[in-house]
N, C-alpha and C positions, 0 to 999 in steps of 0.2 A: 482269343489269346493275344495277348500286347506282347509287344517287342521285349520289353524287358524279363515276360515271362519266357518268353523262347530263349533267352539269353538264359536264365536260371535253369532251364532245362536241358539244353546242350551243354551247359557249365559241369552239369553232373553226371551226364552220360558216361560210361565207361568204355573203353574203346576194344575191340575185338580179341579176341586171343590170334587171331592170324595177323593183326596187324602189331600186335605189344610183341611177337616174339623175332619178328626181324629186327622191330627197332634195339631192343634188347639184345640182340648179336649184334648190332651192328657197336654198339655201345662198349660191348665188352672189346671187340674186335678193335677200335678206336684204344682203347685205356690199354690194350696189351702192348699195341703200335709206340703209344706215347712213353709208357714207362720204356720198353727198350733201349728208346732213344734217348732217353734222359737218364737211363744206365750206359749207355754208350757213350755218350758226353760226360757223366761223371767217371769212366775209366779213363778217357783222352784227359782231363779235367786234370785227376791225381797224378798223370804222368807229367805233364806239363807243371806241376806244383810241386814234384819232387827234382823234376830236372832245374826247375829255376832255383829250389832251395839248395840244391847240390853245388850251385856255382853260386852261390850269397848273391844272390839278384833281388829286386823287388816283384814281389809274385801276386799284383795287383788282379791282372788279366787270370790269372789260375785259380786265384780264390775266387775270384767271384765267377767261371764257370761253375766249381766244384757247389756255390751257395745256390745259384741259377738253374743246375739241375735240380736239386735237392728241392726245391721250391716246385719247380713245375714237376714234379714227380707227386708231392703235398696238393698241388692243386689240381693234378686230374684223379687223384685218388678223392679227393673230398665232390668234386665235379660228378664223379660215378656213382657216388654214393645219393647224391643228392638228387639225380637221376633216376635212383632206383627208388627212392623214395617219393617222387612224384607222382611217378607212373603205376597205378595198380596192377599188383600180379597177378 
């Protein structure tokens, strides 16, 4: 067997169900971490966006928290997914 068959054969291996179900909590445990936080940032976010609109300020720094979470909320949800889609159940 040549090298590059051993590569074609470990390419297709499936990997253990004791090893896919940690990674897989650890996965889910990571995306529930991250959206919190990026709900928690977007509450601080709207506070700071209503407090600078309350007093006619420029609310530069507030919107673009509020667009900054919304985004990495977007990318660990699409991250997860693409995760689960890699990995065979």
């Amino acid at each position: 067997m040549s090298a590059a068959d051993a590569m074609a054969v470990l390419a297709y291996k499936q990997m253990p169900a004791e090893v896919l179900r940690p990674i897989m909590q650890l996965i889910d445990w990571l995306l529930w971490c991250v959206l919190l936080f990026c709900l928690a940032w977007m509450i601080l976010s709207a506070g700071r966006l209503w407090y600078a609109f309350r007093d006619d300020l420029a609310a530069n720094d507030a919107t673009h928290g509020v667009v900054m979470s919304l985004l990495g909320a977007i990318m660990a949800s699409s991250a997860s997914g693409i995760a689960l889609a890699l990995l065979p159940a």
